[in-house]
N, C-alpha and C positions, 0 to 999 in steps of 0.2 A: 496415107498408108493404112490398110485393112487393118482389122484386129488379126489375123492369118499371121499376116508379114512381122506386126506388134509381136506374137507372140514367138515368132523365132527368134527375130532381134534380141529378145532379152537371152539367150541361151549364150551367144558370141561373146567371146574374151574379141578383143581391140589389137589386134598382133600385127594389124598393116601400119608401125607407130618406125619413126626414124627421130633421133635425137637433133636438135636444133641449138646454136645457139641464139642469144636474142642481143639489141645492142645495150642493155643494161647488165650485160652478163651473166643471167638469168638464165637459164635452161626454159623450152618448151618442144613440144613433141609436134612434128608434122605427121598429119593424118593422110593415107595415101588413095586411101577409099574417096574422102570428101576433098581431096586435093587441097588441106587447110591445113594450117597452125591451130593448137589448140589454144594460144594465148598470142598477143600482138609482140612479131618483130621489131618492134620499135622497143620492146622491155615488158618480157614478160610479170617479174615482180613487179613491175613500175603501175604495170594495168591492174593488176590483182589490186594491188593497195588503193591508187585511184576509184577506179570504177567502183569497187564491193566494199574497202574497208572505209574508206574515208567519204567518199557519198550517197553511202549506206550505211554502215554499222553507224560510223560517229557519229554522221548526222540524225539518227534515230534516237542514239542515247543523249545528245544533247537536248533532244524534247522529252525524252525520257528515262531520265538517268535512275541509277541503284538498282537495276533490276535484273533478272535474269534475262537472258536474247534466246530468242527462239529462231532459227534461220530454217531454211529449205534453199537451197539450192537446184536449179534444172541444168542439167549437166555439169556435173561431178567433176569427170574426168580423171584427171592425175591428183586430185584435192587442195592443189595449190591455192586454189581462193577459202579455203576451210584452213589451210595452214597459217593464212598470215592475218584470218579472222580469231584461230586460235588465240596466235600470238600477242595479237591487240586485247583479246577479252584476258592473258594470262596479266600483260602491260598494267593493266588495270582494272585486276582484282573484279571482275566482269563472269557469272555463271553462264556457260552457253548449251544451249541442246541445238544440234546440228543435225540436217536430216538431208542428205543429196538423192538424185536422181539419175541415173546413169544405165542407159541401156545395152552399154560396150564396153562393161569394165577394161581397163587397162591392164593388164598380168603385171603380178609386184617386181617382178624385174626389171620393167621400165620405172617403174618408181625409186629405185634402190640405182639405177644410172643416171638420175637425174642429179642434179646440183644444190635441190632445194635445203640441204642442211645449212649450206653456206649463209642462207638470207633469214631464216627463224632465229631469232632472239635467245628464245626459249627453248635451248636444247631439249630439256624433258618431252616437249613438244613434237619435236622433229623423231625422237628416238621411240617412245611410244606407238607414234603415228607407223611408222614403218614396222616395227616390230608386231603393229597389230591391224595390220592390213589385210590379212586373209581372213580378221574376222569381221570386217565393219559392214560386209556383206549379209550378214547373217544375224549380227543381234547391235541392238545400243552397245557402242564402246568405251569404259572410261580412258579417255588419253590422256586427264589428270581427275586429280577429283571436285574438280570442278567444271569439265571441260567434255559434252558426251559425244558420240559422233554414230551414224546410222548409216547406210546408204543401201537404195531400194535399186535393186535391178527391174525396172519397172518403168514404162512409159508415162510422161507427162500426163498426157491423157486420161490414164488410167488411174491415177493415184487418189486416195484417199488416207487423208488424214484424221485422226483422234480428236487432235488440239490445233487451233488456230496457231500461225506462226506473226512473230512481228516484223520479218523481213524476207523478201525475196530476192533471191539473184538468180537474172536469167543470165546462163551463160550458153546457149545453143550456140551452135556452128550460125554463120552469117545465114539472115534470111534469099540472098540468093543461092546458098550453097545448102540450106535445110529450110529449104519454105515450108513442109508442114509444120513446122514448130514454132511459126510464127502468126499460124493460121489464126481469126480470133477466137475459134471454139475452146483452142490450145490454153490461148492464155487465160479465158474466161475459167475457164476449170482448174487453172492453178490460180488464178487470185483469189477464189472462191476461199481459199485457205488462210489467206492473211486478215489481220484483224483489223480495224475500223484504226485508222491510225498507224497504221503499218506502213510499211516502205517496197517498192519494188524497182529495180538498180538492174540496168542492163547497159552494154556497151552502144547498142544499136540504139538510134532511135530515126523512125522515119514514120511519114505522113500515115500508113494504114497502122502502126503501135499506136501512134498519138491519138489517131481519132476513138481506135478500140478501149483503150485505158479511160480516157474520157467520156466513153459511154456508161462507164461499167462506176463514175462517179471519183471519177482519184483527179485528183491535184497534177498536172502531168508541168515537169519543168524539164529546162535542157541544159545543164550547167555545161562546165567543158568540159571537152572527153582527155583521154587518154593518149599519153605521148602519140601525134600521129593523126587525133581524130579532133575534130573540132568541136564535136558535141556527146553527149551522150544520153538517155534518158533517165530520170528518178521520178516517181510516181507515187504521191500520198492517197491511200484509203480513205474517204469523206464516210 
């Protein structure tokens, strides 16, 4: 996609969204543009936690525990993978700055029909997060005081960061259903961000991620994926 098409893209709110349920009873939204789920029918919390929290965050902080976590996220979406990373850094006493990527925002009213109060822990959590959704656009949010949240209406591509982050989650639409965003220039420009030591955690993994991650010097492993999927990728920063 041109910078042209890039720069409309960022203008569109995400309103072709229909409410789903998933078999963990989970709320996720099907997109009607890219004919997809925004999270796996097999269990939408079930993958968030999987995939981002647990072989990602945890396993980051168990190499590097007492610290602040620095995330970025590439497709935001609804924020349910920032909700249940929330929840884990609130679980345990964890500072987090959270930065997402999203070029179709969602309008808060799919947010506000969703179910996700039901699965957060940490009400303050859930209650913040909604009540301060039409700002997270526009500046750092605290949604505790511990707890900051960001999100760039901004292409992948595009983005340029301050500070290095210690974990990435790609959450894009599947690579046959958004092959630019899997393109390697895509990811080369977002790893560029994570720290020597950092972690990058996505649902996909296939022969052209593996060999690009691997060029670019990371540890590339394939533990198991997510109710449904056999494998998944995580990738250490050498």
């Amino acid at each position: 996609m041109g910078a042209v098409g890039l720069e409309r893209r960022k203008s569109e709110l995400n309103t072709g969204l229909k409410l789903l349920p998933t078999l963990d009873g989970s709320a996720t939204f099907f997109d009607t543009e890219y004919n997809q789920t925004f999270h796996s029918t097999n269990g939408a919390i079930q993958e968030a936690k999987h995939v981002f929290v647990e072989a990602g965050m945890d396993f980051y902080l168990k190499n590097n525990p007492n610290k602040t976590v620095k995330i970025l996220e590439v497709g935001f979406g609804t924020g349910l993978n920032f909700l249940v990373s929330a929840d884990y850094a609130h679980q345990h006493n964890i500072p987090l700055h959270y930065r997402g990527l999203e070029t179709r925002p969602v309008p808060e009213h799919f947010i506000h029909s969703s179910n996700y109060a039901d699965w957060i822990k940490a009400e303050d959590i859930w209650q913040s997060y909604s009540k301060n959704y039409s700002n997270i656009y526009h500046a750092s949010t605290e949604i505790t005081p511990s707890i900051f949240l960001k999100v760039d209406n901004i292409a992948a591509q595009l983005v340029e960061l301050d500070e290095l982050v210690d974990i990435i989650y790609y959450d894009a639409f599947a690579p046959n259903t958004q092959p630019e965003m899997w393109q390697e220039n895509v990811i080369e420009h977002v790893c560029k961000h994570l720290k020597p030591g950092g972690v990058f955690v996505t649902y996909s993994i296939t022969g052209k991620l593996n060999r690009c991650l691997k060029s670019m010097h990371f540890i590339v492993s394939k533990p198991k994926g997510a109710a449904g999927k056999r494998e998944m990728c995580r990738a250490v920063k050498m």
